[in-house]
C-alpha positions as CSV (number, residue, x, y, z in Angstrom):
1,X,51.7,103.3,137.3
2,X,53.2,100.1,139.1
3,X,56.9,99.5,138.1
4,X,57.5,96.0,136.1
5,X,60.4,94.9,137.4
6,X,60.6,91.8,134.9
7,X,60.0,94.6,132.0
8,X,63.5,96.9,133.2
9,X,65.3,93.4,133.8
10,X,63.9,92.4,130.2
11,X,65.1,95.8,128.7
12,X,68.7,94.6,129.7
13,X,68.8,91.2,128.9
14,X,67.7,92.2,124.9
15,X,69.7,95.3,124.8
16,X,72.3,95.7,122.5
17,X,76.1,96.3,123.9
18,X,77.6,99.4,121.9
19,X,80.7,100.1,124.7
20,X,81.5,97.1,126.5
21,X,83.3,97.4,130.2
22,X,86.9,97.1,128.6
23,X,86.0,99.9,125.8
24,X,84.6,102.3,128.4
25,X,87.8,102.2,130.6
26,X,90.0,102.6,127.8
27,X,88.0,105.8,127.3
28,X,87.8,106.7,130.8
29,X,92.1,106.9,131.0
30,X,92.2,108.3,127.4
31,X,89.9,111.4,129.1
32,X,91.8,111.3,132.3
33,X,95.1,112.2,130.2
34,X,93.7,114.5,128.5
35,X,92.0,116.5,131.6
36,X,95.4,115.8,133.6
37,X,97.2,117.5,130.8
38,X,94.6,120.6,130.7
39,X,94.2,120.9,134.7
40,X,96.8,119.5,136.1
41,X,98.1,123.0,137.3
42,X,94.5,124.9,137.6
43,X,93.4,123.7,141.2
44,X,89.8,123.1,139.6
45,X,86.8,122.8,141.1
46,X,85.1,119.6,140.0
47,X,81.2,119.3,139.9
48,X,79.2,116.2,139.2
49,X,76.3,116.6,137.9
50,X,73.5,114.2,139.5
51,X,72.7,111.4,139.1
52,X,74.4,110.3,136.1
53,X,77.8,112.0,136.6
54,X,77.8,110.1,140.2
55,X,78.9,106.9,138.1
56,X,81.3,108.8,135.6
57,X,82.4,110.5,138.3
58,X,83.6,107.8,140.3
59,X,85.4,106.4,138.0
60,X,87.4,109.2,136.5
61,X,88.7,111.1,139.3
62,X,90.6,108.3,141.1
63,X,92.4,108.6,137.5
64,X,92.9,112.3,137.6
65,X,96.6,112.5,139.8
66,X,96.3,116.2,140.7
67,X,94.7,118.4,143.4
68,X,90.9,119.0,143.0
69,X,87.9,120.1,144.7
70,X,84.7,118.0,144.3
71,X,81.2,118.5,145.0
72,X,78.1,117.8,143.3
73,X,74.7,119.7,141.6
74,X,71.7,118.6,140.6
75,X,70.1,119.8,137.7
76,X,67.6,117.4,135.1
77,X,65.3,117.7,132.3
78,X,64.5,113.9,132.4
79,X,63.7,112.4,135.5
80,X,62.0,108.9,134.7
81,X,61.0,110.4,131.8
82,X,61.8,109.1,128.2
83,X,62.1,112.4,126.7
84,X,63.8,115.5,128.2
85,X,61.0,117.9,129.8
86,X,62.1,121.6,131.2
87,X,65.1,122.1,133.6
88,X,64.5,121.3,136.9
89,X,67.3,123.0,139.8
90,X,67.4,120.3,142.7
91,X,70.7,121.1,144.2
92,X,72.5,124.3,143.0
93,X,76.0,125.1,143.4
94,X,76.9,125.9,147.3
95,X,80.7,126.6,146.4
96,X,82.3,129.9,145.7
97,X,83.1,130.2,142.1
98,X,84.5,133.6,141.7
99,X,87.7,133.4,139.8
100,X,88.0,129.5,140.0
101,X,88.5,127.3,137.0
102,X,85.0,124.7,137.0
103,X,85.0,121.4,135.3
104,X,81.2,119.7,135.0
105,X,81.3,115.8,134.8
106,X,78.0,114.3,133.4
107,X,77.3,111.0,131.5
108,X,76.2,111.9,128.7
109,X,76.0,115.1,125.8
110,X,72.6,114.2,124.6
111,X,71.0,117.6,123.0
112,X,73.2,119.1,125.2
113,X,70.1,122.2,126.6
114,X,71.1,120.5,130.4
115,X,74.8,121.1,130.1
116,X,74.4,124.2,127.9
117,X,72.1,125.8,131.0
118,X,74.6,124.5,134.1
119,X,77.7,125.9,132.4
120,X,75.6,129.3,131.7
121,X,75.0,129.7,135.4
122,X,78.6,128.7,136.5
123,X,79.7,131.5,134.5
124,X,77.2,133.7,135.6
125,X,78.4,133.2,138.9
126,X,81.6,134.0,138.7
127,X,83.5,131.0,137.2
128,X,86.7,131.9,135.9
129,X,86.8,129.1,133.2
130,X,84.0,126.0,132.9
131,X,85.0,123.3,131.3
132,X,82.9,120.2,130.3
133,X,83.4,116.4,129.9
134,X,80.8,113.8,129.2
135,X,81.3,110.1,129.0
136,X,78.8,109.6,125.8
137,X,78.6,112.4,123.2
138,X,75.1,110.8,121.5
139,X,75.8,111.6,117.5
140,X,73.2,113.2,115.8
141,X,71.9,116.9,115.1
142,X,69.6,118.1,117.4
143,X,71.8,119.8,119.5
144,X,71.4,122.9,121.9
145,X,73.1,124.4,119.4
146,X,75.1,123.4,116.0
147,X,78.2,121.8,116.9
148,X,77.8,121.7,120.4
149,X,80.5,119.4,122.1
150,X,82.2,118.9,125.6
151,X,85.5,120.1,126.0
152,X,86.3,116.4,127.1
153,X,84.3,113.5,125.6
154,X,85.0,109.9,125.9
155,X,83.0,108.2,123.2
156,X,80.6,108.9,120.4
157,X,77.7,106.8,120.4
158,X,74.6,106.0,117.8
159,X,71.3,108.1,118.4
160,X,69.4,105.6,120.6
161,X,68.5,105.3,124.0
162,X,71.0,104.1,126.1
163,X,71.9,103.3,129.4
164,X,74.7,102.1,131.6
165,X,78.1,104.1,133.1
166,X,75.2,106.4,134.6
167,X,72.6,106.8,132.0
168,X,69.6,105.4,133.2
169,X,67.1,103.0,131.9
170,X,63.1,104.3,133.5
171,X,65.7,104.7,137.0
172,X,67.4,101.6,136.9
173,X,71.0,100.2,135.4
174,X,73.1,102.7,135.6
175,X,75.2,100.3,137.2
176,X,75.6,98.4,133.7
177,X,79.3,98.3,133.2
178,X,78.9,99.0,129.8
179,X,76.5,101.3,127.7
180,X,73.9,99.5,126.1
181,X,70.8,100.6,123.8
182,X,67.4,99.5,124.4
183,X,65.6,96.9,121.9
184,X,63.6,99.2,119.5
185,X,63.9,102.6,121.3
């Protein structure tokens, strides 16, 4: 199916704004103290997970003042996809985890099966500790499992689709500044 480019630039222009820019940064340096204050001493290894933790990742660690290693995995049950399919391992960790303290940065805590199965096989390889933070924690009750949370979460958004700050509209705006819902989805 051809993309419709007037359709994903129609999607943003009737989307509604739930976090504008100046709300997301505010959460982005109330995270950043909190991490600071939990890893500050831990010399963690810091993965983003692809390709929405690229955006929240670049814009939390230049706000995290202590030594860190970063690299990246890439691990999706989405795709272009609407609805989450099974877990697809592009990239898996290349770093040595034994003994080290992990921290997982991804956009968003959705039903949380994604996170749930990356932080399983960090600890399964040797991860001393794994922590998790996620820009958007989506509110509602289909989680992986009752409860489920990131160690670190910047905001708690409605139970729509969004995009924006690395969640992704059919592949496009994760640039959006802010996070936005689609009209009617």
């Amino acid at each position: 199916m051809p993309l419709n480019l007037e359709e994903i630039k129609r999607a943003r222009d009737e989307a509604d704004c739930l976090a504008d820019e100046a709300t997301v940064e505010a959460a982005l340096d109330r995270m950043a103290a909190a991490i600071s204050a939990r890893l500050a001493d831990s010399n963690p290894l810091v993965y983003a997970v692809m390709n929405g933790g690229l955006i929240f990742a670049g814009r939390i660690l230049p706000r995290l003042p202590f030594p860190l290693e970063v690299a990246y995995l890439h691990a999706s049950r989405y795709g272009h996809a609407l609805q989450g399919t099974q877990l697809d391992w592009r990239v898996r960790p290349t770093q040595d985890l034994r003994g080290r303290c992990v921290l997982v940065l991804d956009d968003i805590l959705d039903e949380g099966h994604t996170l749930k199965a990356i932080i399983e096989y960090l600890k399964k390889e040797g991860a001393a500790e794994v922590l998790s933070a996620v820009l958007v924690h989506k509110l509602h009750d289909r989680k992986a499992h009752p409860g489920m949370r990131a160690d670190f979460s910047g905001l708690d958004i409605a139970d729509r689709f969004l995009f924006g700050c690395g969640m992704d509209y059919k592949g496009y705006w994760r640039n959006a500044p802010g996070i936005y819902a689609v009209k009617g989805l």
